[in-house]
RODREN-503557 format. One record per residue: x, y, z of N, C-alpha, C, O, CB in turn. Coordinates in steps of 0.001 Angstrom, whole numbers, padded with zeros to 6 digits, always signed. Each point is the difference from the previous one (the first is absolute). Glycine has a CB too. Layout:
BEGIN
XYZXYZXYZXYZXYZ
...
***
This chain:
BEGIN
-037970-053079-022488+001290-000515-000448+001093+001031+000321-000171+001120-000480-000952-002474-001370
+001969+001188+002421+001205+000735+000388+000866-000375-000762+000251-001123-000437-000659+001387+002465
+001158+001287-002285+001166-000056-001045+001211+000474+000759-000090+001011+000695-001377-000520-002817
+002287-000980+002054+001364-000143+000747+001220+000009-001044+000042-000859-000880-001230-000597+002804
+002053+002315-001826+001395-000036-000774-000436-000327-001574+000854-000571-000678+000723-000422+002938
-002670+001272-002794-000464+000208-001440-000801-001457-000099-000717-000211-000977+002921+001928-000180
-002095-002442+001921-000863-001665-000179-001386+000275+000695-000206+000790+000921+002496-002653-000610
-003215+001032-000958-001333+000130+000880+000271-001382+000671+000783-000860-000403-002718+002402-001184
+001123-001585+002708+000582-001148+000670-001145-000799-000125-000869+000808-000327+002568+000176+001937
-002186-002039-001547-001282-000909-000022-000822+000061+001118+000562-000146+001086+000567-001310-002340
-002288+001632+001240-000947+000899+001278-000156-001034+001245+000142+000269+001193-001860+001264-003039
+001376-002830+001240-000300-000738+000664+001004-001339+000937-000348-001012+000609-001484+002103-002341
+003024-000529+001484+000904-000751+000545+000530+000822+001276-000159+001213+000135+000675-002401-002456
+000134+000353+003230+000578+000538+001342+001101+001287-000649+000616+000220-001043-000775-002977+002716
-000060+003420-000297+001631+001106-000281+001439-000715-000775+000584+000364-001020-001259+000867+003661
+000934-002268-001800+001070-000195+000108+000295-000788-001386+000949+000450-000643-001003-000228+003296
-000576-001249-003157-000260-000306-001198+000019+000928-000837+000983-000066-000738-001956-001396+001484
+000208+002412-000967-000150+000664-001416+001173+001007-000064+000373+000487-001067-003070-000687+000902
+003441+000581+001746+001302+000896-000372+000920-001126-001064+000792+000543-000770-000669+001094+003533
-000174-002376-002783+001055-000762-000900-000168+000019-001480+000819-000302-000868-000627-001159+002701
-001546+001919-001957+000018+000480-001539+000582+000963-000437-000012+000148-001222-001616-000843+001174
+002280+001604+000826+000877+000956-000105+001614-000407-000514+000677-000287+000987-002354+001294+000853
+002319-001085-002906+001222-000479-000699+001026+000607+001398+000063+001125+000495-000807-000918-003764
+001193-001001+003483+001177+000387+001418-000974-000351+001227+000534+000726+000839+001068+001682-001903
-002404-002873+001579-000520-000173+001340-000437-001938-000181-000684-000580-000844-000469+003865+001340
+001781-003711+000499-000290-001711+000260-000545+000101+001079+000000+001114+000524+001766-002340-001477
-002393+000131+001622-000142-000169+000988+000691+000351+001369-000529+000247+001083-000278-001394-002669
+002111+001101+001243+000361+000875+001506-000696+001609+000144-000726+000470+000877+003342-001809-000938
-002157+001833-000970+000144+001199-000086-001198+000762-000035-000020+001231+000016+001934-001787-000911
-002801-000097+000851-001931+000173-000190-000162+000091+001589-000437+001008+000555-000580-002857-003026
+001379+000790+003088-000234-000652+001309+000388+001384+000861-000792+000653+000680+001444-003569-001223
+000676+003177+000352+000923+001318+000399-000870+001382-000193-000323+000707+000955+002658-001989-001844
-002682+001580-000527-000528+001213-000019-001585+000177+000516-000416+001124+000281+002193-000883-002153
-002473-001200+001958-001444-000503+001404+000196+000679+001062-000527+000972+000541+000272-003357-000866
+001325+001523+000576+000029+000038+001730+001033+001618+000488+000206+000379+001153-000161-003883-000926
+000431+004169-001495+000229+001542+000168-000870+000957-000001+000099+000989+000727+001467-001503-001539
-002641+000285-000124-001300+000478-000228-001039-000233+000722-001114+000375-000365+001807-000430-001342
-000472-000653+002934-000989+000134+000778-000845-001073-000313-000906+000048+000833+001184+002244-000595
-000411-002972-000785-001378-001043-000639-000128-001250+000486+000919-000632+000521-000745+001528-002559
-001222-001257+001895-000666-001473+000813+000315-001142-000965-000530+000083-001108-001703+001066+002343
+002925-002082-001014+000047-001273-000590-001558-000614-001085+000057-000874-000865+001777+000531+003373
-002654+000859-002232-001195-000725-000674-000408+000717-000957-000735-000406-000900-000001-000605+002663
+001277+002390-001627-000928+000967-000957-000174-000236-001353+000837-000795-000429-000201+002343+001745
-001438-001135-002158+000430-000170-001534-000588+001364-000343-000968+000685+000330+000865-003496-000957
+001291+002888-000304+000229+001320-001097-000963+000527+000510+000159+000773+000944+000725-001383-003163
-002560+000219+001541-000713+000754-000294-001206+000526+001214-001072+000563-000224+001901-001655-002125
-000136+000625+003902-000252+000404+000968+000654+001550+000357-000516+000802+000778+000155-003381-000398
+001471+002761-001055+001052+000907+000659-000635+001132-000637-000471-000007-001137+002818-001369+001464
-002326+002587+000675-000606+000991-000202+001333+001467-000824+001118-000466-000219-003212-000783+002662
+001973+002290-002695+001175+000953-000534+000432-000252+000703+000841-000856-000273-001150+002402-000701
+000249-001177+002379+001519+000670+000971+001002-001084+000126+001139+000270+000381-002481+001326+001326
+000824-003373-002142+000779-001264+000511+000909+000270-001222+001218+000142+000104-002995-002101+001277
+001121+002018-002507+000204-000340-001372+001706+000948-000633+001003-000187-000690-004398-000177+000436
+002632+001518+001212+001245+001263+000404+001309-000411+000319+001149+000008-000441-002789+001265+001439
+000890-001673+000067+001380-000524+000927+000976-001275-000500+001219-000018+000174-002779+000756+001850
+000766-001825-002695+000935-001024-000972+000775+000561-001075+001069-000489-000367-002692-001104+000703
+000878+003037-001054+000707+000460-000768+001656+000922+000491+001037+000174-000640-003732-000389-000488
+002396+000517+002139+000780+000853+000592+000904-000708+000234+001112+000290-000440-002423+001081+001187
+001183-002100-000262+000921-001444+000858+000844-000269-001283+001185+000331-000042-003176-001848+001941
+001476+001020-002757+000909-000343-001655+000476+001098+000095+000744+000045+000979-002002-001421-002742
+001212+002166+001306+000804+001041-000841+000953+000470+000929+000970+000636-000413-002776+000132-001137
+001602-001078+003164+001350+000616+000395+000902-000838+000445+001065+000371+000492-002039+001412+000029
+000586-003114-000669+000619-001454+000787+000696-000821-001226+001011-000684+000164-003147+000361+001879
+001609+000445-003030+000178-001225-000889-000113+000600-001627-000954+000723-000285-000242-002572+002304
+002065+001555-002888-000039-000280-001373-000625-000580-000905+000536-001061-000318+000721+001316+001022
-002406+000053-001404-001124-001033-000640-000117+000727-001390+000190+001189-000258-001756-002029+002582
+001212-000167-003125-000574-000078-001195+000606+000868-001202+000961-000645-000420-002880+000087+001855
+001822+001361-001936+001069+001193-001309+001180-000013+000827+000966-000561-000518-002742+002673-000672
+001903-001754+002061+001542+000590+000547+000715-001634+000452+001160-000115-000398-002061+003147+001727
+000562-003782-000863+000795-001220+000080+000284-000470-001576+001072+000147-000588-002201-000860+003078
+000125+000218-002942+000133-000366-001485+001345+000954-000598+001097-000503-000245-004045-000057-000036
+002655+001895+000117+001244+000770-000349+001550-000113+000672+001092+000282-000494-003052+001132+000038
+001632-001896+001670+001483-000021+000578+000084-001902-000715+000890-000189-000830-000826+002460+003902
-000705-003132-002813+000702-000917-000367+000217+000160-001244+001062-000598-000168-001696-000633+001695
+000306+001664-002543-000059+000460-001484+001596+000451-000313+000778-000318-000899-003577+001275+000982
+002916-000070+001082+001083+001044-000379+001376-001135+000930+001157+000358-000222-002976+002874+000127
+001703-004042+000708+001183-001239+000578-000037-000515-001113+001000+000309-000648-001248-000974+003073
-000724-000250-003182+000559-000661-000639+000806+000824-001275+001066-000273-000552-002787-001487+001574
+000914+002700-001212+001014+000896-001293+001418+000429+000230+000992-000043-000727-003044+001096+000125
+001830-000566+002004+001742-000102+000345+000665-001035+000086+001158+000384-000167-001397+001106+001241
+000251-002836-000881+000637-001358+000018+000001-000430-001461+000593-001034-000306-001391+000384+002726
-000022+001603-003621+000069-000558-001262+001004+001358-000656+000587-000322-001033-003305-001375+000947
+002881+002629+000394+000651+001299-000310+001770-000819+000166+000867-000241-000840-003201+002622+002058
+002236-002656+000610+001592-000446+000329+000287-001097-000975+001164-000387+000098-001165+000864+002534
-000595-001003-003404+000443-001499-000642+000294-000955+001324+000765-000926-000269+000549+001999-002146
-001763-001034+003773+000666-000956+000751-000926-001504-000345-000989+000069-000729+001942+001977+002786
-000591-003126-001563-000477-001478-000551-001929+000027+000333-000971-000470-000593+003951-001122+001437
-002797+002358+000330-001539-000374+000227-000994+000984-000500-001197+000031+000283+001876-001181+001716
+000057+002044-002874-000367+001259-001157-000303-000624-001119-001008+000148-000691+002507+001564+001401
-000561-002446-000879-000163-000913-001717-000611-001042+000062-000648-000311-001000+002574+000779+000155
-001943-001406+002068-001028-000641-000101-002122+000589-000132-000917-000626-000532+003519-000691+001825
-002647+002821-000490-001056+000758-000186-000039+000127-001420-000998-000447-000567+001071+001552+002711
+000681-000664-002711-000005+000738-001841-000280-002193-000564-001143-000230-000396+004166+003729+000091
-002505-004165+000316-000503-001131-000438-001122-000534+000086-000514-000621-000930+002151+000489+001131
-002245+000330+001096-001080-000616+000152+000344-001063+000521-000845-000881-000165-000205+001812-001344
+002134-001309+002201+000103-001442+000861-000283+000411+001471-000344+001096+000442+002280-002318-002008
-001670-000087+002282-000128-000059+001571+001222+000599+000454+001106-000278-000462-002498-001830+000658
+001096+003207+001019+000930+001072+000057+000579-000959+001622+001038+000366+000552-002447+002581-002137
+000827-003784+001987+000711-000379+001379+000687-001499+000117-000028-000740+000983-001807+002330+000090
+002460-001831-002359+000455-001071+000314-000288-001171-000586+000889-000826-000209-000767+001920+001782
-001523-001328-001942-000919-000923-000237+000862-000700-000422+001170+000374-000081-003151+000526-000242
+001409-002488-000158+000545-000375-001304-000712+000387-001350-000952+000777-000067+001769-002556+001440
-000235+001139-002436-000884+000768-001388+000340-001469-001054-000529+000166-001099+001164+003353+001330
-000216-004277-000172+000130-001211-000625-001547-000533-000549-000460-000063-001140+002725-000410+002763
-002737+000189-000544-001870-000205+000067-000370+001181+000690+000668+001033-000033-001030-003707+000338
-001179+002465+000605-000360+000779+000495-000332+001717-000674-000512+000050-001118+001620-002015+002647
-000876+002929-000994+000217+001659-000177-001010-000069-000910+000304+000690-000973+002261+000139+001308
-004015-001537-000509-000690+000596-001164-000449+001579+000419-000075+000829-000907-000840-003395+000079
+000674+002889+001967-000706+001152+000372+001334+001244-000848-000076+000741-000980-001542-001944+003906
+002455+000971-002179+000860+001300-000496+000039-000128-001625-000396+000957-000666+002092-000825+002983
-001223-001305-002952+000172-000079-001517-001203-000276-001015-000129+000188-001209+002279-000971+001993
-002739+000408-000074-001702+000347-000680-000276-001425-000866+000942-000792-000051-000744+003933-000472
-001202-003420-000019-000427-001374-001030+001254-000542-000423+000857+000752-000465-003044+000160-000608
+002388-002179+001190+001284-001025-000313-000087+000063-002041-001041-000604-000258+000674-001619+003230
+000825+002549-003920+000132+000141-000906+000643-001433-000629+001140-000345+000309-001247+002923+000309
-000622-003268-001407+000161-000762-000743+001325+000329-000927-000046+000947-000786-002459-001399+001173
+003853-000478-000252+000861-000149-001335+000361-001009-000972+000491-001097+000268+000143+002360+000946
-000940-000766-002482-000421-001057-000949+001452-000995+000328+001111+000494+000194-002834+001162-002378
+001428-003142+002193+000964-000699-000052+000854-000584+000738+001061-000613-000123-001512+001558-001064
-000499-000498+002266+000767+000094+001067-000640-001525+001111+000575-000439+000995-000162+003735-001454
-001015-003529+000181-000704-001492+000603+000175-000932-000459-000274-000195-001184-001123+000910+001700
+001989-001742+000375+001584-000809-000098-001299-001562-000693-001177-000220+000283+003839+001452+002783
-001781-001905-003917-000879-001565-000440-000184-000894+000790+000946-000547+000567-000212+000584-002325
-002121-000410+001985-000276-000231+000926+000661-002076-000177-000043-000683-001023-002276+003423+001399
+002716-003060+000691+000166-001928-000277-000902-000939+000123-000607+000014+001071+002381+000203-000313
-002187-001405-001863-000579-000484+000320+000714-001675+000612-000744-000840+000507-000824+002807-002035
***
């Protein structure tokens, strides 16, 4: 099992796949750091010997931003957009949809379980 940027990666899956378990690496960017590292499209993890394993690591750390240190920079944007008071700051400190959305219906993800208000459910006609 190879450990990469503090994640163990899953042994039995292709390279390019299991770089994405890495917080900051998708599919492009898996695909990208492969084919910098030298590596064969088929391999999986637990084919790759140190010196490959090396070289994916190497490749991250001098190419790309992953996992504690991204988390911290987006951490530290949104705290500054909630520091400035600007709109898409206060919508962060609320807990609403910061791009626009609508919020009438919909937005359960950002505002979380729809909360029942007593009295509020209109008579029904017969």
């Amino acid at each position: 099992m190879a450990r990469i940027a503090g994640v163990n990666l899953p042994a039995k899956k292709r390279v390019e796949v299991a770089l994405t378990y890495i917080y900051g690496i998708g599919p492009t960017k898996a695909r990208e750091i492969r084919v910098k590292a030298e590596i064969e499209e088929a391999r999986r993890v637990h084919e790759l010997n140190d010196d490959e394993v090396l070289r994916i690591r190497e490749t991250i750390d001098r190419d790309y931003t992953v996992e504690g240190d991204l988390r911290r920079e987006r951490a530290l944007a949104i705290k500054r957009l909630t520091d400035l008071g600007c709109y898409r700051g206060l919508r962060h400190r609320r807990g609403l949809p910061v791009r626009g959305q609508r919020t009438h219906t919909n937005a359960r993800t950002r505002k979380g379980k729809a909360v029942p208000i007593a009295g509020k459910k209109l008579a029904t006609k017969k």
